[in-house]
N, C-alpha and C positions, 0 to 999 in steps of 0.2 A: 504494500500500500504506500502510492506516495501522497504526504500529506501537502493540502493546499498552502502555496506561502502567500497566509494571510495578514496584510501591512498592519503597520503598528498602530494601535488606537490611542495613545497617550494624548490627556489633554494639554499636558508643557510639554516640557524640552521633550525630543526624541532618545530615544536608550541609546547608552553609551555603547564603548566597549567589553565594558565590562558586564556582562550576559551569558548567562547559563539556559539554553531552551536543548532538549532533546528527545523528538519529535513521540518516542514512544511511548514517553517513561513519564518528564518534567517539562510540561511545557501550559502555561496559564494564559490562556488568551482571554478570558471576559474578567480579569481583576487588572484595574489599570492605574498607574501613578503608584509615587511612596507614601504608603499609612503613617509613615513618621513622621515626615515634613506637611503633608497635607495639612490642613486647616477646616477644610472641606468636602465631607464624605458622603457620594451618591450610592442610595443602592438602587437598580432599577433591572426592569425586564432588558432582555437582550432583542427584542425582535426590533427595534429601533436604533441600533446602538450608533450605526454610522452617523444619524441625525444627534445623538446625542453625545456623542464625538464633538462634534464641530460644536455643539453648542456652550460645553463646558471648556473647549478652546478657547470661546469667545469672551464668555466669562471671567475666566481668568487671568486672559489678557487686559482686560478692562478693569479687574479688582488684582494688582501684580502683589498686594499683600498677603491674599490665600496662600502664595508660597506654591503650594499644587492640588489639585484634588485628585481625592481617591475614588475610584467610580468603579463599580460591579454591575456585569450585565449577564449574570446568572439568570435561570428560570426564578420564575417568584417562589416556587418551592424551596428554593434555598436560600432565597433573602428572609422568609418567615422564619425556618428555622435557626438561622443566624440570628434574626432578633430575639426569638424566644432565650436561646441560650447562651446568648450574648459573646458569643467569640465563634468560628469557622475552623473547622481542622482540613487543610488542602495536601494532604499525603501527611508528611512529619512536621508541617508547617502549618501554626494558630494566629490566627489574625483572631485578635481582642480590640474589636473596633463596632462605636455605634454609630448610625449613620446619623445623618441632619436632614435630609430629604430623603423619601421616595417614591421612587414612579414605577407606576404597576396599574394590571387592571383593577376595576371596581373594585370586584369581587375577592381580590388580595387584599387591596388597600382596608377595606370592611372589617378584614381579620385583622390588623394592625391594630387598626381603633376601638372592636372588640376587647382587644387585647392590655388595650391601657397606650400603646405605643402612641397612638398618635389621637388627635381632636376631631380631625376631619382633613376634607383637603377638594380639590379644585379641578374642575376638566379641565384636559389636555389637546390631545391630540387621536388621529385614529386613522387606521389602515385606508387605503383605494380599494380594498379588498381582498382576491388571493388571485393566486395565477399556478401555471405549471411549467416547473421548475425542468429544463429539457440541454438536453448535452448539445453544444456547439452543430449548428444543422441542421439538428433535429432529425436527424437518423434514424427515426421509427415514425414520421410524422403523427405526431399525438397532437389533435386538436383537438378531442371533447372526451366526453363520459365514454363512447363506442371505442376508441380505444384502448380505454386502463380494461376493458373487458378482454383484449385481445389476449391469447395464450404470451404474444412473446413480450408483454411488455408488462413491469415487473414495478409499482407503485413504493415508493417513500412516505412513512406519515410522522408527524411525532407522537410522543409517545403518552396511551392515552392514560398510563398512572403518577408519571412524573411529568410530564407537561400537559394537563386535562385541560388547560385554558386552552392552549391554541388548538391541540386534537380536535376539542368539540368545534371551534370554528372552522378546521378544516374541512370535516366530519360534515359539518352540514354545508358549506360550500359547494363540497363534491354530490349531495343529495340533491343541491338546487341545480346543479349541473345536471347531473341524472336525467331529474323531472322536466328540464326544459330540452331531453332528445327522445323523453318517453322510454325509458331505459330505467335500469335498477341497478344498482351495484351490489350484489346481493353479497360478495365478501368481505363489504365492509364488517358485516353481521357476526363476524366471527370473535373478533376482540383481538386478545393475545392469546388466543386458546393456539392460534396457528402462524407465529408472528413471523415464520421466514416461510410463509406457503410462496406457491409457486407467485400469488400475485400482490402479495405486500411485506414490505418491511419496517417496523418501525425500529426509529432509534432507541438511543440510550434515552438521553437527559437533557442536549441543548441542542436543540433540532437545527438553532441557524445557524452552526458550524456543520450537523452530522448531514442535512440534508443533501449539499451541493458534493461533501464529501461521498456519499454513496453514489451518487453521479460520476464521481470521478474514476472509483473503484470498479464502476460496472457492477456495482452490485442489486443498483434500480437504475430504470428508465426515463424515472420522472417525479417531480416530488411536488405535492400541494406545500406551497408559501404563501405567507403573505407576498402580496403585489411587490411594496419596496423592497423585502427582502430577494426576491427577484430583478427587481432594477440593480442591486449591489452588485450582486457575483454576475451579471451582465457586466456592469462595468468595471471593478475591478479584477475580473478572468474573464475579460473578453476573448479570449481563442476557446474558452470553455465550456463558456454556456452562455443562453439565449433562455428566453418564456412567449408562453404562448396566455392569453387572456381571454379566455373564451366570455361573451356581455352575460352571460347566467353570473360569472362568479367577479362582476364588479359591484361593490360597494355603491347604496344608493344614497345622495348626500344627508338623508337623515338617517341612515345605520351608523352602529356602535361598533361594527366593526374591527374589532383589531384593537379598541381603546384602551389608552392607558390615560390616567388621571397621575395629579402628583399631589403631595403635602410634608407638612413638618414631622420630622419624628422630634417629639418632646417640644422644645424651645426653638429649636434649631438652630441654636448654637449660635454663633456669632457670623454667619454668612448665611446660614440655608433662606431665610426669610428677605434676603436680597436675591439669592438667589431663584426665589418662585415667582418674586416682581419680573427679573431677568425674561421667565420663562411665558410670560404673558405679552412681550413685545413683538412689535411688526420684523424685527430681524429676524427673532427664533421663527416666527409663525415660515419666512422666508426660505429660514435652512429645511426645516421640514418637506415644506412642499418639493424645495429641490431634491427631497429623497423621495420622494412618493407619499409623501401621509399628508395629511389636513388636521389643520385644529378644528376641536371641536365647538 
């Protein structure tokens, strides 16, 4: 397997020389900047993350005293359990860090403020919808529901115990797809009872690295993403992959599509509550749209 070399997300300076990644073993791509120096620590979902790259760029080019921020664009599954238990174990490595913001879906965020962590918090932004995720060419020509049925062509989902947010939204995307060819997908029906059958595979745990990855391996044909997350690895592996957007699986402008909301965790510290005024401005609304999303 070779792994995608995917560019660096830090919101300051670029890593040095001094870097330890080894592809099989030690390598952390959705935990970004130093926990020590930061001042300012995002936790948030990863299916945005490019947009929220540039955002926390902008940020802290414009506040040069935050020093740097630390930003995680894990599944929301693991940002909850990190707040519950207040530090992350990454192999032999514990980050003892709380955050100041987080952006996530409702339905995460819900659990936070359940939880005591936070008061409430604020729409955001929200997906164009989903599209399919296809290998440079497109070399099985997959344009709708009629072909994930085909024997030779072999579906990507994530996954629907460890990432059930987006699952369920893919889940029903691919059923509205379906219904607008008169078609059924009837293996969706199956769960994980059959997770490497002849016509699906889901991932591990963070679908917007493993998706394009299984694309590359050959080991699926095509993968339901979100829209932007398909504009990305179009752009940055363009010899790689391409999407197809069939109108059943776009987002209609009053859908919830794909949203994530943000807020304070606790006080927010001494930057997070500049930071959600930040987040409401015509330049973030600006970066977003250049990735594929809409505010809400």
């Amino acid at each position: 397997m070779a792994s995608l070399p995917w560019p660096d997300e830090f919101a300051g300076a670029a890593a040095s020389e001094s870097r330890f990644i080894q592809a099989d073993s030690n390598i952390c791509l959705d935990f970004h900047g130093d926990p020590l120096r930061a001042r300012l620590v995002v936790f948030s979902d990863g299916n945005h993350h490019m947009a929220l790259r540039e955002v926390l760029a902008a940020f802290l080019a414009a506040n040069p005293a935050v020093e740097d921020i630390f930003y995680t664009t894990t599944p929301p599954r693991v940002a909850l359990q990190w707040l519950r238990a207040g530090h992350l174990d990454i192999g032999n490595l514990r980050l003892s860090l709380k955050p100041h913001v987080f952006i996530s879906p409702p339905a995460v965020l819900d659990q936070a403020v359940a939880a005591g962590h936070m008061t409430g918090y604020r729409p955001f932004m929200r997906s164009r919808g989903t599209a399919l995720l296809v290998q440079k060419g497109n070399p099985k020509h997959i344009r709708g529901a009629a072909d994930l049925l085909r024997d030779d062509v072999k579906l990507f989902l994530s996954n629907p115990q460890t990432e059930k947010v987006s699952y369920d939204i893919y889940r029903e995307a691919l059923q509205r797809l379906a219904t607008a060819e008169s078609l059924s997908l009837d293996f969706l029906d199956h769960g994980t009872d059959a997770p490497d059958s002849a016509k699906l595979i889901y991932g591990a745990a963070i679908h917007h690295r493993e998706a394009p990855q299984a694309l590359a391996d050959g080991a699926a044909d095509v993968a339901v993403v979100f829209y932007h997350l398909a504009l990305r690895y179009q752009r940055i592996f363009p010899d790689q992959f391409e999407f197809v957007q069939p109108a059943a699986m776009v987002a209609e402008d009053s859908a919830e599509v794909g949203r994530c909301d943000c807020g304070l965790v606790g006080d927010g510290g001494e930057w997070g509550r500049k930071l959600i005024e930040f987040l409401t401005t015509d330049a973030v609304t600006d970066i977003y749209r250049a990735h594929g999303l809409e505010r809400i």
